[in-house]
N, C-alpha and C positions, 0 to 999 in steps of 0.2 A: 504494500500500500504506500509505504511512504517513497520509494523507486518511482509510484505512477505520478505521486505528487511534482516529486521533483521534475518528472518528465515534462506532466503539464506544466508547471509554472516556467521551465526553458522555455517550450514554446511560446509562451504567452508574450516572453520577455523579447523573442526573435523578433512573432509577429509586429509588437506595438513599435522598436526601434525599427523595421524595414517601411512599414507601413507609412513616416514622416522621421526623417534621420537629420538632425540638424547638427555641422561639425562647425567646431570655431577652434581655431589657430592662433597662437600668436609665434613668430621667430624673433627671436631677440639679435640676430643681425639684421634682418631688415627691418625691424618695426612694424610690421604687418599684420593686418586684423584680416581673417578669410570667414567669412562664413557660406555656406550652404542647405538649400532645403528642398528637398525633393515628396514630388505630392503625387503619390498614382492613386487609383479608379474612377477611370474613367472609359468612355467605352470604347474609341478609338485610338487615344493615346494609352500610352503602354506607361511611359514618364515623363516627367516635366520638371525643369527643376530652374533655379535663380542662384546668382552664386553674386556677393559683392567682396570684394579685398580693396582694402585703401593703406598706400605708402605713407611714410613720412612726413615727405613733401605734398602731401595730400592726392596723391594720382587715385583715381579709382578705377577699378577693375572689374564691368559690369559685365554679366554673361547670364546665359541664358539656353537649355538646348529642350531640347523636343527629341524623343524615341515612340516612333509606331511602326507596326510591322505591314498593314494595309500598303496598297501602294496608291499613294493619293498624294493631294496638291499641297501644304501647308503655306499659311504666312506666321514669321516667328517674331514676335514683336518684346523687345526687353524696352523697360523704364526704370531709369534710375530717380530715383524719390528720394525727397527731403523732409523731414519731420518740421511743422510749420505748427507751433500750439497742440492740439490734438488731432488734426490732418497731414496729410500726405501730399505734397507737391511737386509732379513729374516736373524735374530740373531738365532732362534730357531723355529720348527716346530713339533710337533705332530699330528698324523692321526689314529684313528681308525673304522673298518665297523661295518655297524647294519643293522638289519634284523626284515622288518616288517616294519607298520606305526607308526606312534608316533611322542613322542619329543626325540632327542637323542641330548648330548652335549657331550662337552669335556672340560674340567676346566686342566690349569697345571699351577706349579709355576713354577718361573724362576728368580735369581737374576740379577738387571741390575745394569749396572755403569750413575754415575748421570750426570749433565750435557751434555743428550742427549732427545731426542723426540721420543716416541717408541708410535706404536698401534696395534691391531691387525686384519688380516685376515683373515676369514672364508671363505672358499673354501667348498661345498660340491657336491659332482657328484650322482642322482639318477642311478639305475643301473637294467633293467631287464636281467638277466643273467648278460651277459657279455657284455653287450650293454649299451652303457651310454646314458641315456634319457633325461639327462639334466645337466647342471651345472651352480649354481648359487653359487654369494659371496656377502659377504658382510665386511664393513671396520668401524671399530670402530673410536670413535674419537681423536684425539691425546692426550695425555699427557706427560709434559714435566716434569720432574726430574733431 
């Protein structure tokens, strides 16, 4: 009995970290904050995930990717957001389509000004034709500078 307990409560503890896994980093040579958060069930996307890193010198490192196995159209749109009072204010945004299944992302740099809270959002819209089949997002974890 107590073999089956232990068994269940492993799984339990697999499921809830694979289920939304958020990692955060610091390197003490470069000074850098990484986070990442990955969000699936969904019906066409398989995963989705946000990832932000900011240097130093305040560089940020906004990314964003999409994995489904369909072979369909996608647009992958990341927003890098700033903490404004208790909202969110897309500072910057990039979007590019892809074609086919797979992993596709999108990494861009961006410098920010320090003493604020920025993360970022992964927006991506499956697409047969011109038909959008689904949209899912996902939101990285904060980091402050």
């Amino acid at each position: 009995m107590r073999i089956k307990k232990s068994v269940i409560t492993f799984a339990a503890v697999i499921m809830l970290t694979s289920s939304t896994s958020a990692i955060v980093q610091a390197s003490n040579d470069s000074k850098r904050v990484e986070s990442e958060v990955v969000t699936p069930f969904y019906e066409y996307v398989s995963l989705v995930g946000a990832s932000i890193s900011i240097g130093t010198l305040g560089k940020a490192v906004a990314s964003g990717f999409v994995f489904y196995t369909g072979n369909y159209n996608s647009t992958l749109t990341i927003e890098l957001q700033r903490l404004n009072g208790s909202s969110w204010t897309t500072v910057k945004s990039w979007s590019e389509s892809f074609t086919g299944k797979g992993q596709h992302s999108i990494e861009e740099e961006y410098y920010v000004t320090s003493g604020h809270t920025y993360r970022v959002l992964t927006i991506v819209a499956i697409k047969s034709g011109s038909t959008v089949l689904e949209t899912a997002s996902s939101t990285s974890a904060q980091v402050s500078y």
